[in-house]
C-alpha positions in Angstrom: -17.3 -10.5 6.0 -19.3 -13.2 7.3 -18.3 -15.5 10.3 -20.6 -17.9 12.1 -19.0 -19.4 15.1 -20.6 -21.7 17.7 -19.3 -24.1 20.2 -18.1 -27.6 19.6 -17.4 -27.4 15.9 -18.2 -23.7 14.8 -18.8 -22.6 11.1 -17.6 -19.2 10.4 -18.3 -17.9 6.6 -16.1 -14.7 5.7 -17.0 -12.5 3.3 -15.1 -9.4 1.7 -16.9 -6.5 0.3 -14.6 -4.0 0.6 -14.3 -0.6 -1.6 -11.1 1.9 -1.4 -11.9 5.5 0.2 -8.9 7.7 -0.7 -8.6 10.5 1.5 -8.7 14.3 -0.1 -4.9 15.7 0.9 -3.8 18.7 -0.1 -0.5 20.5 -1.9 2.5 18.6 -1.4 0.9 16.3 0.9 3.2 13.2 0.3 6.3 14.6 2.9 9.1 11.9 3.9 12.0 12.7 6.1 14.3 10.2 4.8 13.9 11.6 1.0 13.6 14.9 2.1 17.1 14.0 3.3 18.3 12.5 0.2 17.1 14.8 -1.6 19.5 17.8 0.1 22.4 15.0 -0.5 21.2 14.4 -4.0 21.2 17.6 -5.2 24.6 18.5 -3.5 26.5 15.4 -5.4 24.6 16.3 -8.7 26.1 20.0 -8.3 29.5 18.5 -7.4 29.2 16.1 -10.3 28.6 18.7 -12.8 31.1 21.4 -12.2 31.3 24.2 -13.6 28.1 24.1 -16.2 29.1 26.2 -19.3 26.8 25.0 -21.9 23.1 27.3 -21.9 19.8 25.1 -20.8 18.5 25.1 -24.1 21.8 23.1 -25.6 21.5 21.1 -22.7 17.7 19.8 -23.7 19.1 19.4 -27.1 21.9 17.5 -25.9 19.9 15.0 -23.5 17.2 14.8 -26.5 20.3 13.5 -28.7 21.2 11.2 -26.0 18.0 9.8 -25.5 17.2 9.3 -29.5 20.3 7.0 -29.4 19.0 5.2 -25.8 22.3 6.1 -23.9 20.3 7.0 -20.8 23.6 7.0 -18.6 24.9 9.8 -21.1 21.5 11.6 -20.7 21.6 11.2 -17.0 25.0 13.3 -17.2 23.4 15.9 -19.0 20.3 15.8 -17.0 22.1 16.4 -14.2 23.8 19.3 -15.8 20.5 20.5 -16.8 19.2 20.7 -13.1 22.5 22.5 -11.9 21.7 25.0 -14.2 18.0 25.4 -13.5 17.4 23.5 -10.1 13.9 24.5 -9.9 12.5 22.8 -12.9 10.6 20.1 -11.7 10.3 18.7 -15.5 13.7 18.4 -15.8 14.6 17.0 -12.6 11.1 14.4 -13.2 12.8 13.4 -16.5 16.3 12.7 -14.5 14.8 10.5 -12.8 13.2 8.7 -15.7 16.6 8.3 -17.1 17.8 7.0 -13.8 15.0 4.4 -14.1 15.9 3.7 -17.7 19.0 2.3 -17.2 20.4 -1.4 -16.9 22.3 -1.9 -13.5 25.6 -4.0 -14.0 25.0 -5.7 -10.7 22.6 -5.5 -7.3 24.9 -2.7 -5.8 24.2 -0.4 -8.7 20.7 -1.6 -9.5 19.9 -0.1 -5.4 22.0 3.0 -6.6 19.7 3.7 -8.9 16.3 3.0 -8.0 17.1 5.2 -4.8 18.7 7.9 -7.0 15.3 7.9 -9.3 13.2 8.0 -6.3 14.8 10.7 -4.7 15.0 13.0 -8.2 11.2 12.0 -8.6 10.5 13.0 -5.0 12.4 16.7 -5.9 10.6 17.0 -8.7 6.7 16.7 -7.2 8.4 18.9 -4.5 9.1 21.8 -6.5 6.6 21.2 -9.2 3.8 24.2 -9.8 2.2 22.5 -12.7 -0.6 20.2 -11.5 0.7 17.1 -14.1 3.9 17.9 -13.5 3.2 17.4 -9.8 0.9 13.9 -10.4 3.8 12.4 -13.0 6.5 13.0 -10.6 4.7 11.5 -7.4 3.3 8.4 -9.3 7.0 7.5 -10.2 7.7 8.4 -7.0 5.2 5.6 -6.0 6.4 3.6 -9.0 10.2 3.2 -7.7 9.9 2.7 -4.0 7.5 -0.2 -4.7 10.7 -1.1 -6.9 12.4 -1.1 -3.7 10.3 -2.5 -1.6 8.6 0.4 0.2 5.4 -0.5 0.1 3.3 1.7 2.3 5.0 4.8 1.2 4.9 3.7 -2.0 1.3 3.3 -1.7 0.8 6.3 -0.3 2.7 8.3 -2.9 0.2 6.4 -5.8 -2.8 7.5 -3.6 -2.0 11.2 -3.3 -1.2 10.9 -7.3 -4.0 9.5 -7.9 -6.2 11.9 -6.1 -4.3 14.5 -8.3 -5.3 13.4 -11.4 -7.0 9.8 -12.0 -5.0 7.4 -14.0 -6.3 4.2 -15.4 -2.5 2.7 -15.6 -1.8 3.9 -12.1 -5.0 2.9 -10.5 -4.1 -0.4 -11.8 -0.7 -0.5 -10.4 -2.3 1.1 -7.1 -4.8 -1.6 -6.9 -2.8 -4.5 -7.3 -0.3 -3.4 -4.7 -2.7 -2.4 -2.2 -4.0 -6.0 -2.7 -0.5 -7.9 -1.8 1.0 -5.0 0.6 -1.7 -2.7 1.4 -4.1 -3.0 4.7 -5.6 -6.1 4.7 -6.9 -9.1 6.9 -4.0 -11.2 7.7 -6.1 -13.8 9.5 -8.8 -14.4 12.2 -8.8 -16.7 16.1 -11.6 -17.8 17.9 -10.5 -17.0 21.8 -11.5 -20.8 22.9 -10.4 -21.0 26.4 -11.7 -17.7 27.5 -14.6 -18.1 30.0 -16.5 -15.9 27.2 -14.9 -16.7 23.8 -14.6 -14.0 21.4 -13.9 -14.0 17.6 -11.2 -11.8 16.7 -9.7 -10.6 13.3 -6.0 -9.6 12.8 -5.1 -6.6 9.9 -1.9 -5.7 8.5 -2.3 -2.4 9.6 -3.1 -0.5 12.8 -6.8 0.0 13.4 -7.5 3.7 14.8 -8.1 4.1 18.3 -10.7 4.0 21.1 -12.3 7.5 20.1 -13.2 5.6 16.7 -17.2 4.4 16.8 -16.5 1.0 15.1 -20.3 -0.3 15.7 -21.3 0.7 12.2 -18.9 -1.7 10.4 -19.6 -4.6 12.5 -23.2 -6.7 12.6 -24.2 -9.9 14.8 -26.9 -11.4 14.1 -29.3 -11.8 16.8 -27.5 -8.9 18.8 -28.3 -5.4 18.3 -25.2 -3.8 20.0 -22.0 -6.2 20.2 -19.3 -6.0 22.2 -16.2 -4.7 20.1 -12.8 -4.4 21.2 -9.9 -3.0 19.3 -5.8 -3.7 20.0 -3.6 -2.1 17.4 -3.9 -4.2 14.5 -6.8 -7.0 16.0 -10.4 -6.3 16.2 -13.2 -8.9 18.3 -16.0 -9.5 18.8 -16.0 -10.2 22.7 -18.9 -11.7 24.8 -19.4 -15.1 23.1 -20.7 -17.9 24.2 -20.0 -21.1 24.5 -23.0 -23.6 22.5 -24.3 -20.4 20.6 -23.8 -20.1 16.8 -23.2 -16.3 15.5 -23.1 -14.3 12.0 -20.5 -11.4 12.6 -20.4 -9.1 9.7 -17.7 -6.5 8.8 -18.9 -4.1 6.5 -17.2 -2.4 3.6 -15.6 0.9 5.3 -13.6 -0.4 8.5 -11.0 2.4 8.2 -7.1 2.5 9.7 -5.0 4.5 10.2 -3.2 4.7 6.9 -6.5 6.2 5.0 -7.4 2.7 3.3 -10.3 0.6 3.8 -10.0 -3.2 3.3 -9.1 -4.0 -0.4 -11.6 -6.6 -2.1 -9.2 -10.0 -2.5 -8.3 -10.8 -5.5 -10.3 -13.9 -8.2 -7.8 -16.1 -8.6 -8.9 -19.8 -7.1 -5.4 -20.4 -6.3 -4.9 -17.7 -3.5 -5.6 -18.5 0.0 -7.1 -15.0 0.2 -9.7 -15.2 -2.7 -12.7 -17.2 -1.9 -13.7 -20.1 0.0 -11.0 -21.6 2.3 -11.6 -24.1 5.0 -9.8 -24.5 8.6 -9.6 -25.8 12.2 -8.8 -23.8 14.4 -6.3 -23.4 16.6 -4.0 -24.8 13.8 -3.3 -22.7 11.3 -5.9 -22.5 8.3 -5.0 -24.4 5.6 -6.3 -23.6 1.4 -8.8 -25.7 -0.8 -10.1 -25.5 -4.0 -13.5 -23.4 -3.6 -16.2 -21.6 -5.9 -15.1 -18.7 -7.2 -16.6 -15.8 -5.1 -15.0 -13.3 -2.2 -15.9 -15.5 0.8 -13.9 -17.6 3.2 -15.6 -20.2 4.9 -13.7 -21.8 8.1 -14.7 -23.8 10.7 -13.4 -23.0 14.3 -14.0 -24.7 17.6 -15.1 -22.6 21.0 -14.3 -25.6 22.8 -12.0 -25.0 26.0 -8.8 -27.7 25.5 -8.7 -29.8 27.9 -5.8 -29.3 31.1 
């Protein structure tokens, strides 16, 4: 990311090169207390909904592969959940309850929350007591699938990363990519620090940067300055030490980690997002979007000029 920022009327030209670097986690890494609660509730109510299970686990297969031919997915969710009384430690079967779960059309927003929450949390059981590798990857990438259908976006995210890493899926890296580029860590926007007696140029994330212990010298570069002054607060990172009648090229290179094991996503093509490529503003009102070639960079123009009193 470029940025070139001088006093008076300052040009600053941003520009994103930024690859994903996916952590390697290991077994059963993806662990949520909330679903690991639903998931003791979920399993109780399933029990209590099926009674007393009579029918062997082969019928039952045959009986939810009946149901399914015919697309009755709340009848095969019965069954299914008969099926996983009787054998509660196959994953598969408790993966392919909550693909029925998923199949189904909600009568209204109370159920549709119902059952997006009950799909997650069989998903989440299944990758939990899966031994089979695919197993394991199917179950936590519609685990990833559903809470982005709720809204969950970091876990969601996280449960697509850890799938991913389990086995590679061009559908899912898809998916993965395209949320991580509306809800995963990301520059939100960037000040200039004006009125300071040393101005600074600072740039604010969607996630938390890590902390103070983290050498952040190799991901940023200004030009004319061999070792800048960085600062990091949470979720902002500067450049400190500017000055006033000086023009600067700060680069961010591809790499700046946080702490939620993603690097900064590359923004997506389209000329019609404010994120995409060239973007002019005035700083300190808020930038505004124009039509601009179609590359990754965001030029602004910002002012280091103290306001008046």
């Amino acid at each position: 990311m470029l940025t070139l920022v001088r006093a008076g009327l300052t040009a600053a030209l941003l520009t994103l090169a930024f690859t994903p670097a996916l952590a390697a986690d290991g077994d059963k890494a993806f662990q949520r207390g909330d679903l690991d609660q639903a998931a003791i509730k979920l399993a109780a109510q399933i029990k209590q909904d099926a009674g007393a299970v009579t029918k062997p686990v082969a019928q039952l297969r045959k009986d939810a592969d009946a149901a399914f031919q015919k697309r009755d997915f709340r009848n095969g969710m019965v069954v299914l959940g008969q099926l996983v009384t009787a054998a509660p430690d196959d994953a598969a079967a408790w993966l392919r309850l909550a693909r029925a779960v998923r199949e189904i059309r909600p009568r209204d927003d109370r159920e549709k929350n119902f059952l997006l929450e009950r799909a997650s949390t069989a998903a989440y059981i299944a990758y939990q007591r899966a031994k089979d590798r695919a197993v394991e990857a199917d179950s936590l990438a519609l685990v990833g699938r559903t809470l982005a259908d709720r809204q969950q976006w970091r876990n969601a995210l996280d449960a697509m990363r850890l799938a991913l890493l389990l086995r590679e899926s061009a559908d899912l890296r898809g998916d993965y990519e395209r949320l991580r580029l509306e809800h995963g860590f990301r520059m939100l926007d960037f000040t200039v620090d004006s009125d300071a007696a040393a101005p600074r140029a600072c740039v604010q994330f969607s996630e938390e940067l890590p902390g103070k212990k983290t050498d952040f010298s190799p991901f940023v570069a200004v030009a004319g300055i061999d070792k800048p002054a960085i600062s990091v607060n949470e979720k902002q990172l500067c450049v400190e030490g500017l000055k006033h009648g000086e023009r600067y090229a700060v680069t961010l290179r591809a790499g700046l980690p946080s702490v939620v094991n993603e690097t900064l996503a590359r923004p997506p093509n389209s000329p019609s997002s404010c994120a995409t490529a060239s973007r002019s503003c005035v700083f300190p009102a808020r930038p505004s979007c124009c039509r601009a070639p179609d590359s990754a960079a965001s030029r602004c123009s910002a002012s280091t000029r103290r306001r008046s009193s």
